[in-house]
Structures are given as structure tokens and as C-alpha cells.
C-alpha positions as CSV (number, residue, x, y, z in Angstrom):
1,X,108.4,113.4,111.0
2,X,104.8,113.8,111.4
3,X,102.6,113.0,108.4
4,X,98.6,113.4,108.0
5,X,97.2,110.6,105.9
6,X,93.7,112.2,104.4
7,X,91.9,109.5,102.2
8,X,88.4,108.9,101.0
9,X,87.7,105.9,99.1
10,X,85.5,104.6,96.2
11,X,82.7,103.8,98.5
12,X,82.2,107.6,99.3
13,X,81.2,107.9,102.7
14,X,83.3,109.3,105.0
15,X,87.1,111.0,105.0
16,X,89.8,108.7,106.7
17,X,92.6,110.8,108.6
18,X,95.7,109.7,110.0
19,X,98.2,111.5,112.1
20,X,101.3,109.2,111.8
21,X,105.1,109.2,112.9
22,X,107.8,108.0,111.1
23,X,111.2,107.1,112.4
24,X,114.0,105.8,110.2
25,X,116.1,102.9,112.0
26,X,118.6,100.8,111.1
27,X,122.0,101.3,109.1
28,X,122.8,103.5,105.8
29,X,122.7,100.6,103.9
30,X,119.4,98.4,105.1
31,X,117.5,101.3,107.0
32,X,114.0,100.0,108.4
33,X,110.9,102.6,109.3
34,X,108.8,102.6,111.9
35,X,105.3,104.2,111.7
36,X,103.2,105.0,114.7
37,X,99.9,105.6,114.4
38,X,99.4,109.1,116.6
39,X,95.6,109.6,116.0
40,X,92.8,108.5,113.7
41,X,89.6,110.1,113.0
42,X,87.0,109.0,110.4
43,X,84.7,112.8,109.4
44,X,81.5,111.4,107.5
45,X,80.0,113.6,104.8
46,X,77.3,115.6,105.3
47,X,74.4,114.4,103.3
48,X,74.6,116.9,100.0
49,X,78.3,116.1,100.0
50,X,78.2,112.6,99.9
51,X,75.2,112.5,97.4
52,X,76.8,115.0,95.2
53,X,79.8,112.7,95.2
54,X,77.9,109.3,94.8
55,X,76.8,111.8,91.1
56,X,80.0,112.1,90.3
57,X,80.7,108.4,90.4
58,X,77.5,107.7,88.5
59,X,78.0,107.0,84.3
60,X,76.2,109.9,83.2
61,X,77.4,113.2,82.2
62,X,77.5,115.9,84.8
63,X,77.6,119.7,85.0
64,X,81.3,121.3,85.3
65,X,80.0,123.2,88.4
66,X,79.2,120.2,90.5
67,X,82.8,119.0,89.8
68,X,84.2,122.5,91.5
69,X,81.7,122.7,93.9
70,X,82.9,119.4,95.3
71,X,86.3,120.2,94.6
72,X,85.9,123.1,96.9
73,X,83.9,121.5,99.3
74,X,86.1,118.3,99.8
75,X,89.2,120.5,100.2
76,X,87.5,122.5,102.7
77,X,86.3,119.7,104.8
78,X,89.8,118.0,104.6
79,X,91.3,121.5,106.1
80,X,89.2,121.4,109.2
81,X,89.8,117.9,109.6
82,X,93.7,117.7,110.0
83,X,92.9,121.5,112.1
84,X,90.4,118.9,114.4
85,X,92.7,116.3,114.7
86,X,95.8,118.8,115.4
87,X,94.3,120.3,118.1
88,X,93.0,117.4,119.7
89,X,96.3,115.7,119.9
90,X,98.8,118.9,120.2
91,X,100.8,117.8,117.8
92,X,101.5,119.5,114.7
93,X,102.2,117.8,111.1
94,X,105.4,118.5,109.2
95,X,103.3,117.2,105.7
96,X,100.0,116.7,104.7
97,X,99.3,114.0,102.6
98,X,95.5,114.0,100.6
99,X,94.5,111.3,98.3
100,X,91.2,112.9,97.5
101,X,88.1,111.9,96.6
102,X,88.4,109.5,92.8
103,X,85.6,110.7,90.5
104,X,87.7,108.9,87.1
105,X,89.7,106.6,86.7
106,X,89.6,105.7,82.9
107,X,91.0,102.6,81.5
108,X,90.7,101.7,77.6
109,X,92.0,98.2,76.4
110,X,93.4,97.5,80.0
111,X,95.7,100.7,79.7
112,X,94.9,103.6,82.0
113,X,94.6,106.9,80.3
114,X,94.1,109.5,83.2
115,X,92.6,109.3,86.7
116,X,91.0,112.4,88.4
117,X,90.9,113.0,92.2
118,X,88.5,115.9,93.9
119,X,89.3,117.5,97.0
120,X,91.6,120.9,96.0
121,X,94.9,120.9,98.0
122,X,95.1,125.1,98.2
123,X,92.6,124.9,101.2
124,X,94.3,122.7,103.2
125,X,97.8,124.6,102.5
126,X,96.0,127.8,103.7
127,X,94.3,126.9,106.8
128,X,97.3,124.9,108.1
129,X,100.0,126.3,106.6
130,X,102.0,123.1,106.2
131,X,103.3,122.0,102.7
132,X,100.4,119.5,101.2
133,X,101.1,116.7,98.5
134,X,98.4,115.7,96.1
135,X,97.4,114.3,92.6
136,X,99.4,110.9,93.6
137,X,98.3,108.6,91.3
138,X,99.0,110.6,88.1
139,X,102.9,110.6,87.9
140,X,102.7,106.8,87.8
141,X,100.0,106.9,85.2
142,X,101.7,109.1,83.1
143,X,105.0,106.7,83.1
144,X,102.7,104.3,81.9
145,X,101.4,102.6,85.1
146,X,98.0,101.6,86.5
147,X,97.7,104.3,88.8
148,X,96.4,101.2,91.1
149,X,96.5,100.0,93.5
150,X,98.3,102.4,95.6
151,X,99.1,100.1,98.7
152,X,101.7,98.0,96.7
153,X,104.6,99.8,98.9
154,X,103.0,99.6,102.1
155,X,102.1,96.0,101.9
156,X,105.5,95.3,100.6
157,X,107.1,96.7,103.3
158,X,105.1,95.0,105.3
159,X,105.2,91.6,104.4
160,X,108.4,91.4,102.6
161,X,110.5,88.1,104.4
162,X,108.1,86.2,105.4
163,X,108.2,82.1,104.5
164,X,105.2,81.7,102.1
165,X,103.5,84.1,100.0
166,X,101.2,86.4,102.1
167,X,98.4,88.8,100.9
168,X,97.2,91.7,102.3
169,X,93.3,93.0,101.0
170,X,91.8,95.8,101.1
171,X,87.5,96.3,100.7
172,X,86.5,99.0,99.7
173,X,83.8,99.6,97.0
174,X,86.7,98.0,95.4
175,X,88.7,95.2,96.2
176,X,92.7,95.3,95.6
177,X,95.3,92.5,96.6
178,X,98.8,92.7,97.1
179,X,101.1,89.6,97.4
180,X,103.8,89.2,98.4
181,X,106.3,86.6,97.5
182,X,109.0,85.0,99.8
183,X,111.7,86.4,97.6
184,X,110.5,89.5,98.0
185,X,108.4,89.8,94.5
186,X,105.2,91.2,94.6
187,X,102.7,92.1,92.9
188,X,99.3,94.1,93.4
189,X,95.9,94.7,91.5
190,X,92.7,95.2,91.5
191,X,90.3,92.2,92.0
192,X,87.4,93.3,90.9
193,X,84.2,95.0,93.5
194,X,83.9,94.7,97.1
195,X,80.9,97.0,98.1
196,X,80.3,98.5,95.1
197,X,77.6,96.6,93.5
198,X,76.7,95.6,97.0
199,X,76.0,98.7,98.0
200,X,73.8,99.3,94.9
201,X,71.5,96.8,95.9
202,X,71.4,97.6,99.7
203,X,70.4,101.3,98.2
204,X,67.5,99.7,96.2
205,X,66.3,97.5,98.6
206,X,66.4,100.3,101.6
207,X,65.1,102.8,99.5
208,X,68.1,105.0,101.1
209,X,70.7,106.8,98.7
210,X,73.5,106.5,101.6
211,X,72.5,102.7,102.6
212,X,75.1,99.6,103.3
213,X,75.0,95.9,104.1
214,X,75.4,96.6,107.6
215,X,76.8,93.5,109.0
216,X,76.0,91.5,106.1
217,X,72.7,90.8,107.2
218,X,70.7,91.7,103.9
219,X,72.9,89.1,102.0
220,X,72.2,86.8,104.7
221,X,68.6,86.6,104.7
222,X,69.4,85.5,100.8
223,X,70.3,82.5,98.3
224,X,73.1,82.7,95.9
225,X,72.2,82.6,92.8
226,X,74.2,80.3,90.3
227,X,73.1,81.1,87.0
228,X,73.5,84.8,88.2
229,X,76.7,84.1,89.5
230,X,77.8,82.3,86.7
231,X,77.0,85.3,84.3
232,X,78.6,88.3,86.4
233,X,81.9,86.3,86.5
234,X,82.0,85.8,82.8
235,X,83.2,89.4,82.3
236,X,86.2,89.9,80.6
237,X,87.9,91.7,83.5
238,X,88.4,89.1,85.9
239,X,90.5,87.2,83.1
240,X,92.8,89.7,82.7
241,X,96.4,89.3,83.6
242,X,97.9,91.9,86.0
243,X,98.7,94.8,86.1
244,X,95.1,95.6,86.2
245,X,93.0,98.4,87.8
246,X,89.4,99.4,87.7
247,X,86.4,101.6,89.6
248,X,83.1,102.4,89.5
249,X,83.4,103.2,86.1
250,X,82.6,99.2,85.2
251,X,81.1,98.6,88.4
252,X,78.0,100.3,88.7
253,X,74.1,100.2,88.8
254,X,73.3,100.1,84.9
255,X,76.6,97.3,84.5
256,X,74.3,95.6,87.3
257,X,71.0,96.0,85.1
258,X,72.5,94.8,81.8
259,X,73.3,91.1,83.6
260,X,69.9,91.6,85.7
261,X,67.9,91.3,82.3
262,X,69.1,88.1,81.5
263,X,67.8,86.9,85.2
264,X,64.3,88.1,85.7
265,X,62.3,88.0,88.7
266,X,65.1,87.2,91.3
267,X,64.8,88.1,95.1
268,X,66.2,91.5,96.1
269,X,68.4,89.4,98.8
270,X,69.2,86.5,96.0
271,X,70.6,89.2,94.6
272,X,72.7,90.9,97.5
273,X,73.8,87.4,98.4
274,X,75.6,86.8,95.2
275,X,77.3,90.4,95.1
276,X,78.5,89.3,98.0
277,X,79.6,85.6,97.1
278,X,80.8,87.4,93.7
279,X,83.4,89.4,95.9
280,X,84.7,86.2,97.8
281,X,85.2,84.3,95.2
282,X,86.9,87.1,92.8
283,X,89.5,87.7,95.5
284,X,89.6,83.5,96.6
285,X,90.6,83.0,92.2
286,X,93.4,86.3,92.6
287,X,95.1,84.6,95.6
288,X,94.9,80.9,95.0
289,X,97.2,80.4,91.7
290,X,99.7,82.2,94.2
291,X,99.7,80.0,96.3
292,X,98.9,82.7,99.2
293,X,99.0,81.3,102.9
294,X,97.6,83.7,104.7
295,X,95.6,86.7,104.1
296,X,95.3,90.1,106.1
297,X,92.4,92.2,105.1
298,X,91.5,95.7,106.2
299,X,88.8,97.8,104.9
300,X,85.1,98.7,105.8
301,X,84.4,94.9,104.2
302,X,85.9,93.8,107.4
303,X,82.8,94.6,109.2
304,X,80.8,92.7,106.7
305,X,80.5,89.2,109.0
306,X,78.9,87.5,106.3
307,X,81.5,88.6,103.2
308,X,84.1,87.5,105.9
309,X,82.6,84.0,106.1
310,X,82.2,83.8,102.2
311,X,85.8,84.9,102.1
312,X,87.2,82.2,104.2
313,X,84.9,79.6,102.5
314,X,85.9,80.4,99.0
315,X,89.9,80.4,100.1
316,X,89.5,76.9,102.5
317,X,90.7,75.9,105.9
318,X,94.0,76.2,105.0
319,X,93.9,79.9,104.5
320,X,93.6,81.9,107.4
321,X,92.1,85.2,107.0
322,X,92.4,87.6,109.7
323,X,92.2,91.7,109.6
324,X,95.4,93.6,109.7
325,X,94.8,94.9,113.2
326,X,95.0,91.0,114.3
327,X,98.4,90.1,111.6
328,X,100.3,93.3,111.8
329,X,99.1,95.8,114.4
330,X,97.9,97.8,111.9
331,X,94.2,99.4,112.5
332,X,92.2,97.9,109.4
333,X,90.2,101.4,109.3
334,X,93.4,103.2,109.8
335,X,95.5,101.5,107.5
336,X,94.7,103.9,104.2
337,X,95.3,107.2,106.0
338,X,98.5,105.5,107.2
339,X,99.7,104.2,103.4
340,X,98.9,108.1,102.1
341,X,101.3,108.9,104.6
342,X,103.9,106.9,104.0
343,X,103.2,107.7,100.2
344,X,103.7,111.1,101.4
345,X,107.3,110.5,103.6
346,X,108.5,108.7,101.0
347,X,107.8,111.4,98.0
348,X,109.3,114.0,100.3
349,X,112.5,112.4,100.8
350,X,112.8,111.8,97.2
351,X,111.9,108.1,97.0
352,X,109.6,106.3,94.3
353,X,106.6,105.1,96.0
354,X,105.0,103.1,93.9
355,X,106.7,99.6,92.2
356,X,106.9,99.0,88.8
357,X,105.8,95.2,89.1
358,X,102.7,96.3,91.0
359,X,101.3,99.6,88.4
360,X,103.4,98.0,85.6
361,X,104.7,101.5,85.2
362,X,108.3,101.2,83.3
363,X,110.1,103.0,86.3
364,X,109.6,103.3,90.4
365,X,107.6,107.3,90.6
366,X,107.7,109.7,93.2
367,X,104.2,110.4,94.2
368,X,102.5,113.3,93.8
369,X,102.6,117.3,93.5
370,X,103.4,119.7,96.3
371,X,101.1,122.5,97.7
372,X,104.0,125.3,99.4
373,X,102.7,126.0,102.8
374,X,103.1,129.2,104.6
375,X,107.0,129.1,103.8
376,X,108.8,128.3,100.9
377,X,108.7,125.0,100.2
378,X,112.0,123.7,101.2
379,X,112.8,119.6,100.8
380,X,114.9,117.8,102.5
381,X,118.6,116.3,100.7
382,X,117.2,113.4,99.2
383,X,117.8,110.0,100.8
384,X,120.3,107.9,98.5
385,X,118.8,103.9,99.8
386,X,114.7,103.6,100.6
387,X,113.7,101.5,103.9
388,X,113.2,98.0,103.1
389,X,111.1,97.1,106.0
390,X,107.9,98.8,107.7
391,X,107.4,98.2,111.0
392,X,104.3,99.4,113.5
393,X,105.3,100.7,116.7
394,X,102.8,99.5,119.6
């Protein structure tokens, strides 16, 4: 079965798509999956799209008509792109899978209360005429889960068996964790931001709405401030237990001002260079009571050299910490497309694909809501035992 994997993430750049094969192996009772990646393409915004988006994630209120527009304009652009990568390749998808683009993602009191995804599914169904799954995060929220993070069944998968407790990371504009146990447990959340406060400051410092850290080399011309440092891990999130999710909702530009106040006259790259040792450290105090061994990150953090080296720091020697492409065989930019799909495989053949002990949801959900194609929608008999490993093909 062929799968396209469409995600955009909180940093709001660019649309991830993956064009991935599954294969189930293995006996009734212990059936593995293999997943070959057939294609990957990363389509950036245009530059009203991505600004109008960067809006959306801002605190303030905005018109109903931008959030259609974008709506529209997301699913649009997500048609052409699985068309694009079709005909590229020659190969044609049995399922779409979109994740959209997250504009809310509201938590009260540590509970999640609804989460909103942009990027309307009817577009895609109509140019391709293939069956499209979307809204995935909202089944698990509504059986009392996080919503968050999603790559809990992927990284399971993944991992599962191994001899100490491994963690796989993901940095985004947020960073989530998933561990992995060597009895199988595991859990997943939320750290806290990867890029996202970075990337306000890079922004202010360039002058340019779209701007990044590129290679880390704003925070390195920089000095970590400890009183500043000090202050910004002092909130209340980081001390929460998991399940835990969170967004741009906390983590944004005025959340930035309100600790900035207490710090005048710091350097612009002080300032950068502490987002980006406040990352490191957030993730080095999620993994360490774990006991983690080894971590595999993936992410566009990855090509941050100098968040890498803070990363390594904060966790010590005795950690490595490679990318997923290096550990698993698993692209690091491909790897979100490639957990949408398997979301996506999984929902179709009636499987939950998100764990309880990762959303703290009260059961195991299927994901999602389906889009009929040009047929009928017609699933598949339901499979009675879901794979317990995921394997990459080379």
C-alpha cells in the first residue's frame, strides 16, 4: 500500500511530503511492517502564505476570512503537491494522509480542550481522486488525550526491544520526546520550544518576517545569559508531569517580552544564545531522570550545528546523540511525512494509532476522518493484531 505523508509543522515554513510503502511481514500473531520511503519533496510557502500563517499562530485575534482563506489555500497547495510528486515518481497513492497546518492547540490546567488544523481535505480528494484522512489529532483529544505528540507510534515501533531506554526527538518550533523503555513502555511529550522562540529573535534581529538561525551562527556569535536563563526555565510548564503538550500558544514573542522586562539591555545574540541553550537543556532534564542512552533526533533543529553541540553538552559524553538518518535509516527531514503515513495505514486498517500512555487518552484511537475519493469509500476488513515492529527498508 502506498501512503502520502503531507505535514507542515509549528515552525510554518514549508509542506513536508512523503510517498511511502508499507509491507506487512511476519506471522498473524507478531506481524512486523516495513516502510520504504519512495519519494520526499519539501514545497515552501510562498511568501503571503507563510506570513498569513505565521498570523494565525500569533496571540491576537484574527478575522474569520483569513482562517478560510488559508484553509483554502493550504489545501490547494497540498493537492498539487502529492499531483507533483505522483508524477514525478509514476506511482500512484492508495491514501492520502494530511496533518495540516496547527493554528490551535488549546490547553487549560494541562488538559487539552480542542486543537485546530488548516489545510481543507476536499481539495486534495478532488484533484487526486484518492480517499484523504484528516483532523488526526482530534479523536484522541476528544477521548481525553493530549492530542500530542503524534510520533509516540512511530517511535515505538521503532525502538521497541532495544537494551536501555532510547529516545527519539523531534525540533521543530517545538520540541517533543519519545522514550522508549526496554520493556516496551513508553512514553512521549512535549518538551517545551525548539525554534520557536528562537526564531522570534532571529526575526528581530534580521529584520526579516521569514528569518532562521541558519546554522546556528547568530546564537553563536552570543553569551548565555544565566539570570535570563534562570528566569525562562522557572515556568510552570517544564514542571509538569507527562502527558503534556503545548504550541505557540505559550511560546511566542509577547511570552518572550514579559521575561525580557525583567532583563533589560541584553545583547540581541545573548539573547538567541540562551533560546538556544534553553532548548538543550529542556530536552537534556526530559531525558535524563529516564535514564535515556542514546538519542536519535530529526527535525529542521538538526541543521542547527550549534543547538546540536548544546544538546550533546547538556546530556554528557555518555549520551550519544545522532540524527535518525545515522540510528535508524530514517531521513530526519522525511521522518514526519513518513509518521502521517503510517498514522494514515494504520487508521485505514482499523488500528489505534496513538497510545494511551503517550496522549494519556483513556483508550488507543483511530486517527482521523476520511475524505471519499472519486469512488465510494470502501475500507479494508479490519486487521484483528497491529504490527509490533517498524522497520525501514534500504
Amino acid at each position: 500500500m502506498i501512503v502520502a505523508g503531507l505535514m507542515t509543522g509549528t515552525s510554518a515554513d514549508a509542506l513536508d511530503v512523503a510517498l511511502v510503502e508499507f509491507r506487512l511481514e511476519g506471522s498473524v500473531d507478531e506481524p512486523h511492517l516495513e516502510m520504504e520511503l519512495r519519494s520526499f519533496h519539501e514545497v515552501a510557502f510562498d511568501s503571503d502564505l507563510a506570513l498569513d500563517i505565521l498570523r494565525l499562530l500569533e496571540p491576537e485575534p484574527v478575522p474569520l476570512a483569513l482562517v478560510s482563506s488559508v484553509d483554502r489555500r493550504l489545501g490547494q497547495l497540498s493537492a498539487e503537491a502529492v499531483a507533483a510528486i505522483c508524477q514525478k515518481t509514476g506511482l500512484d497513492c492508495d491514501l492520502i494522509v494530511s496533518h495540516g497546518q496547527t493554528i490551535r492547540h488549546d490547553v487549560r490546567d494541562g488538559a487539552v480542550e480542542s486543537t485546530l488544523q488548516l489545510g481543507q481535505p476536499a481539495w486534495i480528494a478532488e484533484r487526486l481522486g484518492v480517499p484523504v484522512l484528516s483532523d488526526i489529532r482530534s479523536r484522541d483529544v476528544a477521548a481525553g488525550g493530549q492530542g500530542a505528540p503524534l510520533a509516540g507510534m512511530l517511535d515505538h515501533l521503532m525502538l521497541v526491544g532495544g537494551e536501555q531506554p532510547r529516545a527519539m526527538l523531534n525540533l521543530g518550533g517545538i520540541a517533543n520526546v519519545t522514550i522508549v523503555s526496554p520493556r516496551g513502555e513508553t512514553i512521549a511529550f512535549d518538551t517545551g520550544p525548539a525554534n520557536a522562540l528562537i526564531d522570534v529573535m532571529a526575526r528581530r534581529i534580521t529584520g526579516d518576517p521569514r528569518s532562521f538561525d541558519r546554522e546556528g551562527a547568530m546564537a553563536a556569535q552570543g553569551h548565555v545569559d544565566e539570570a535570563l536563563l534562570a528566569d525562562l526555565l522557572a515556568d510552570p510548564y517544564y514542571a509538569r508531569p507527562a502527558p503534556k503538550s503545548t504550541g505557540k500558544e505559550l511560546f511566542h514573542g509577547p511570552y518572550l517580552d514579559r521575561h525580557l522586562t525583567r532583563h533589560p539591555g541584553l545583547d540581541p545574540y545573548d539573547i538567541i544564545a540562551t533560546l538556544t541553550r534553553l532548548t538543550a537543556r529542556t530536552v537534556a532534564q526530559a531525558c535524563m531522570p529516564m535514564g535515556v542512552g542514546e538519542v536519535a533526533a530529526s527535525g529542521g533543529g538538526t541543521r542547527n550545528p550549534t543547538l546540536m553541540s548544546e544538546l550533546r553538552d547538556e546530556l554528557g559524553a555518555g549520551v550519544p546523540v545522532t540524527t535518525t538518518d545515522e540510528a535508524l535509516g530514517l531521513p530526519s527531514e522525511a521522518k514526519e511525512g513518513c509518521l502521517v503515513a503510517l498514522l494514515g495505514w494504520l487508521s485505514w486498517h482499523g488500528l489505534p494509532a496513538t497510545l494511551p500512555s503517550v496522549t494519556g487518552a483513556t483508550h488507543g484511537t483511530l486517527a482521523g476522518r476520511f475524505t471519499p475519493g472519486a469512488k465510494p469509500l470502501r475500507l479494508p476488513e479490519p486487521l484483528r493484531t497491529g504490527p509490533v515492529r517498524l522497520r525501514v527498508a534500504s
